[in-house]
C-alpha positions in Angstrom: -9.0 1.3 18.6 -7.3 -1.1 16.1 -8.0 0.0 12.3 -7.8 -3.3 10.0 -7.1 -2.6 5.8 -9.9 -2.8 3.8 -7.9 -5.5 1.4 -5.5 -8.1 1.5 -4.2 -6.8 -1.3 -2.9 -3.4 -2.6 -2.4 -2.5 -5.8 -0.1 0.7 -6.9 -1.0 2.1 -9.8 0.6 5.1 -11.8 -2.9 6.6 -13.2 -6.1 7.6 -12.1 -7.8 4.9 -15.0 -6.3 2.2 -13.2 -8.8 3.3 -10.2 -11.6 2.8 -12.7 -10.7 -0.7 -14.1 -9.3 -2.5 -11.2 -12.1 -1.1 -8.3 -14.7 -3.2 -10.4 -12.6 -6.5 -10.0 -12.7 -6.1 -6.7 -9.4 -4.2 -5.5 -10.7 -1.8 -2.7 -7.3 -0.6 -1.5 -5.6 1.1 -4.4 -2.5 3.8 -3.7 -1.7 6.4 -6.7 1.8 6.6 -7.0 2.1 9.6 -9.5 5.9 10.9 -10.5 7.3 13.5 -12.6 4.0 15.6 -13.9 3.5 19.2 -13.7 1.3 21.2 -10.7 -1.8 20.9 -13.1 -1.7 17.7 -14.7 -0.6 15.6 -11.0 -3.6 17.7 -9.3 -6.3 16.6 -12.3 -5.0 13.1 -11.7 -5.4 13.0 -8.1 -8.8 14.4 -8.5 -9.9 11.7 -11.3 -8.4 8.8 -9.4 -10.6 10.1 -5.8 -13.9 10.6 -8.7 -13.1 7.1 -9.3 -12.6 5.8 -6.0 -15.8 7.3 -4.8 -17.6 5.6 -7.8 -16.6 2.0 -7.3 -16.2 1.8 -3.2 -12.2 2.3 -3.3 -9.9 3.3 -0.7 -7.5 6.0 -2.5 -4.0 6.0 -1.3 -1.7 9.1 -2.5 1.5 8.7 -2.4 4.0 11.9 -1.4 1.9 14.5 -2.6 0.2 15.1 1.6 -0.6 18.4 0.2 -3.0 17.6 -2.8 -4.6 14.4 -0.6 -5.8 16.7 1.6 -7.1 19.5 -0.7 -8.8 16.5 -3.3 -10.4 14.2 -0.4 -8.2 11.3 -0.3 -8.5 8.6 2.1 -4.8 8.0 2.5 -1.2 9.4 2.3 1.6 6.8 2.0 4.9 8.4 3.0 8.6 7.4 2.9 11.4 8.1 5.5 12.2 10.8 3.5 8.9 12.5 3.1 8.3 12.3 6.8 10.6 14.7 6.8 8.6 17.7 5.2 5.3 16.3 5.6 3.2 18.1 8.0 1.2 15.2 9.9 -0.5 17.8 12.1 -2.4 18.5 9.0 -2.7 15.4 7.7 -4.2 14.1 10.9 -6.9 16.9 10.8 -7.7 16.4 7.2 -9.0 13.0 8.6 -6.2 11.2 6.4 -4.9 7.8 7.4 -0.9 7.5 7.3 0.8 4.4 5.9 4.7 4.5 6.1 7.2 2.6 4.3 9.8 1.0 6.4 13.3 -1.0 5.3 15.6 -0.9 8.8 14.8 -1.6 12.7 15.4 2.4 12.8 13.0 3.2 10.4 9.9 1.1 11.9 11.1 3.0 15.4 10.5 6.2 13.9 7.1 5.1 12.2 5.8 3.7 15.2 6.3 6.9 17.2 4.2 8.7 14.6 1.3 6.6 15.1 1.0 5.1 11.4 -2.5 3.1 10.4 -0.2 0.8 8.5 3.7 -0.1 7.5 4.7 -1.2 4.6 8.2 -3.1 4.9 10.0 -3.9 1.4 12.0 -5.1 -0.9 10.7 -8.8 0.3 12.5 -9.7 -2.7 14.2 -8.0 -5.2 12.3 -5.8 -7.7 13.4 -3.9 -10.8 10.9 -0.9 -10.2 13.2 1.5 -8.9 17.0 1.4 -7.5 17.0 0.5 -3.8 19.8 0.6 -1.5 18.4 -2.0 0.8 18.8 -5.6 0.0 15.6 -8.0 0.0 13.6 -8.1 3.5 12.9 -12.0 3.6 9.4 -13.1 4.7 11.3 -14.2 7.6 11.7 -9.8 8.2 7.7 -9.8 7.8 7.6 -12.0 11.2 9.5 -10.3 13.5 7.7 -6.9 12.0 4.4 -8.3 12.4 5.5 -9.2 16.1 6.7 -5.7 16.4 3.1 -3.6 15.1 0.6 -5.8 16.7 -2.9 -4.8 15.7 -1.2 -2.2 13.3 -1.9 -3.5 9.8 1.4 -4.4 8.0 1.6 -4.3 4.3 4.9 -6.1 2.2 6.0 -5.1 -1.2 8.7 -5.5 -3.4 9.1 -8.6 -5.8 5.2 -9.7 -4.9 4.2 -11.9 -7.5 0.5 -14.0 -7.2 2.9 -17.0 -6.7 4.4 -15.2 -3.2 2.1 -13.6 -2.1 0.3 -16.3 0.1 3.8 -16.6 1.7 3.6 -12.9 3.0 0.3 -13.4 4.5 1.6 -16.8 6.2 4.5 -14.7 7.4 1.9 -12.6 9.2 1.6 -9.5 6.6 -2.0 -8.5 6.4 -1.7 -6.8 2.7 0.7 -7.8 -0.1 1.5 -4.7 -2.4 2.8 -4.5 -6.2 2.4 -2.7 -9.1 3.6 -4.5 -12.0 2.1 -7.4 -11.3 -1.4 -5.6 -11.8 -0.7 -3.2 -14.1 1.6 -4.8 -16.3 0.1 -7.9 -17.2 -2.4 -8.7 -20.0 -5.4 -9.0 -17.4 -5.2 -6.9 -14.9 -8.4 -7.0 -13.8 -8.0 -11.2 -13.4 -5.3 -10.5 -11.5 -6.7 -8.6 -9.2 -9.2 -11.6 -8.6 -7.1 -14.2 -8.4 -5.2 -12.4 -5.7 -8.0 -11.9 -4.0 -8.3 -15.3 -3.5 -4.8 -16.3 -3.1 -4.9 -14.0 0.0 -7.7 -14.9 1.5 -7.0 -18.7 0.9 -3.5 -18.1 3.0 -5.2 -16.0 5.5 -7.8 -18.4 6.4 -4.7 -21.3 6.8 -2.9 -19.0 8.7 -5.8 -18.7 11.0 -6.6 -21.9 11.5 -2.6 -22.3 12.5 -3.1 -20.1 15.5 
């Protein structure tokens, strides 16, 4: 049975308040993505960011941490290549979790696609200052032949999104665009999250009538 994301767009944020201010605008897909915090303070977050969740109709997604997911009640786990390695998806599976896995090579979407992932996220599309990556931009040509590739599985891009690009992803055939500084580091977040809203589902419907 095919499993379609509850948003065409997919902010990461870096606390639990973010949950709070950008569910209300509408964001319904929302990953955590918490780094470098001690056992306590990561597990308080996670738990504020699922109270939030449940209070304004959001889809949690944590990222990494499988282990707190599970034991807090969040909806998703979002796991890199290297995470896969540890992670035990047994137990994730149980816990009821859906699995999102971030790809960047041919190899890497093999491997995700034997594990059975509700989405992939393929990225850098372009070229981001968030963090150091050793893979050069993907291209929304990339997002094509992925799309081609998953099917019905929901694929998500990230990496140099801006509102701007982000219809191009969707006409590329990605069903979620992702970002995080385009949310939470802008003046209006929560206007952002609107006007990607319709962005997305202004290329989508184009797209459609394309096919």
């Amino acid at each position: 049975m095919s499993f379609t994301l509850p948003s065409r767009i997919y902010p990461v944020v870096d606390a639990a308040r973010w949950v709070a201010r950008l569910g209300p605008a509408g964001a319904r897909l929302i990953q955590l993505r918490l780094k470098d915090m001690v056992a306590d303070d990561l597990r308080r977050e996670i738990r504020a960011g699922v109270h939030h969740a449940r209070q304004h109709g959001v889809n949690l997604v944590i990222n990494d941490h499988w282990r707190l997911a599970i034991e807090e009640g969040g909806d998703f786990i979002h796991l890199g290549q290297e995470d896969l390695d540890t992670a035990d998806l047994s137990a994730i599976r149980a816990a009821g979790l859906r699995l999102g896995i971030s790809t960047h090579s041919e190899a890497e979407l093999d491997r995700a696609l034997s594990l059975a992932p509700d989405y992939v996220a393929l990225g850098p599309i372009w070229p981001t200052m968030l963090k150091k990556m050793p893979w050069g931009p993907q291209g929304t040509e990339r997002l094509t032949v992925w799309k081609q590739r998953l099917g019905s599985i929901p694929l998500v891009a990230i990496g140099g999104i801006t509102l701007a690009r982000a219809p191009d992803c969707i006409a590329a055939g990605a069903d979620c665009v992702s970002a995080v500084s385009a949310f939470i580091r802008m003046p209006d977040p929560e206007e952002q999250v609107k006007a990607w809203l319709a962005a997305t589902d202004k290329a989508a419907h184009l797209r459609n009538q394309d096919l």
